[in-house]
TIROBA-422149 format. One record per residue (C-alpha): residue in three letters; residue number from 1; x, y, z. Coordinates in Angstrom, 2 decimals. Example, Ala and Ser with C-alpha at 12.3 -4.5 7.8 and 13.67 -1.06 7.14 Angstrom:
<lumgus>
   tilum   torgu        px        py        pz
     Ala       1     12.30     -4.50      7.80
     Ser       2     13.67     -1.06      7.14
</lumgus>
This chain:
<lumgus>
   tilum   torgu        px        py        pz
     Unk       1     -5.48     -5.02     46.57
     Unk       2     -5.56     -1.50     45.91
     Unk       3     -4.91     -1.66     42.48
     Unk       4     -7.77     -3.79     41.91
     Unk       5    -10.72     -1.31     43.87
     Unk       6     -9.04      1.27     41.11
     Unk       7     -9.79     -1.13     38.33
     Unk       8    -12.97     -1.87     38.95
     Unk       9    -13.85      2.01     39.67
     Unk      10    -13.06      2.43     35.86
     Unk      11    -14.93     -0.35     34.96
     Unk      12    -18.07      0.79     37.29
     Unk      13    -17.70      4.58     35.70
     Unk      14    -17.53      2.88     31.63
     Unk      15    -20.65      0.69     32.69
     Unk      16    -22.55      3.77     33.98
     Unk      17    -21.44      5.82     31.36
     Unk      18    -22.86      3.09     28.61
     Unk      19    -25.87      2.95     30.85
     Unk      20    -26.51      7.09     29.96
     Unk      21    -25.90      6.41     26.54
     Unk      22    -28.61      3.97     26.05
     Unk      23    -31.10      5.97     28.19
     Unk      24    -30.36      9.25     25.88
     Unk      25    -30.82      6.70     22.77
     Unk      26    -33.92      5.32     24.25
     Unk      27    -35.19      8.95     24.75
     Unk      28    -34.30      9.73     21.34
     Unk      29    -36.13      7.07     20.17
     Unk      30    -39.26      7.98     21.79
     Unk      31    -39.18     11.55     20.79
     Unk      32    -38.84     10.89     16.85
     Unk      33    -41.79      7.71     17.02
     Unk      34    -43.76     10.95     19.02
     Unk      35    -42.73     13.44     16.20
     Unk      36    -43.30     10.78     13.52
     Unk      37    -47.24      9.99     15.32
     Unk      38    -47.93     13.78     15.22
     Unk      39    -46.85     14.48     11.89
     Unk      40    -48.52     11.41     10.45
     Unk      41    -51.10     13.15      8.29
     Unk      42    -48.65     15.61      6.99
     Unk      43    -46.29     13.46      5.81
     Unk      44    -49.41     10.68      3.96
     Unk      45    -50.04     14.18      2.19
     Unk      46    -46.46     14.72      1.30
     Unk      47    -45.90     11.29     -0.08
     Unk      48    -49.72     11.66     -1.85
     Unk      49    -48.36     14.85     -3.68
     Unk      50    -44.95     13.56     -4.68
     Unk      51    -47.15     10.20     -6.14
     Unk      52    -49.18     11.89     -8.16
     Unk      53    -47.03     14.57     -9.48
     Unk      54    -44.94     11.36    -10.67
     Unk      55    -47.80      9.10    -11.95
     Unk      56    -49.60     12.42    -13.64
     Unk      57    -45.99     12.82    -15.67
</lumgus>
């Protein structure tokens, strides 16, 4: 009996800690789709320049 409540405290703890994981990843996520919305007209330019430069060679 005891052996088992031990078990599943390891089990509970690898669940939680996957849980954290996929929060972080999910916060991750949201800050580079943030970044990406904010930067949006610097990086059309970017990929405008690097277009031309190749088409005008």
């Amino acid at each position: 009996m005891m052996m088992n409540k031990l078990k599943g405290l390891v089990v509970e703890e690898q669940g939680q800690g996957m849980t954290e994981y996929g929060l972080v990843l999910g916060i991750i996520a949201v800050a580079v789709v943030t970044t990406l919305g904010l930067l949006r007209e610097e990086i059309l330019a970017m990929f405008s320049t690097v277009t031309n430069a190749v088409v005008n060679r």
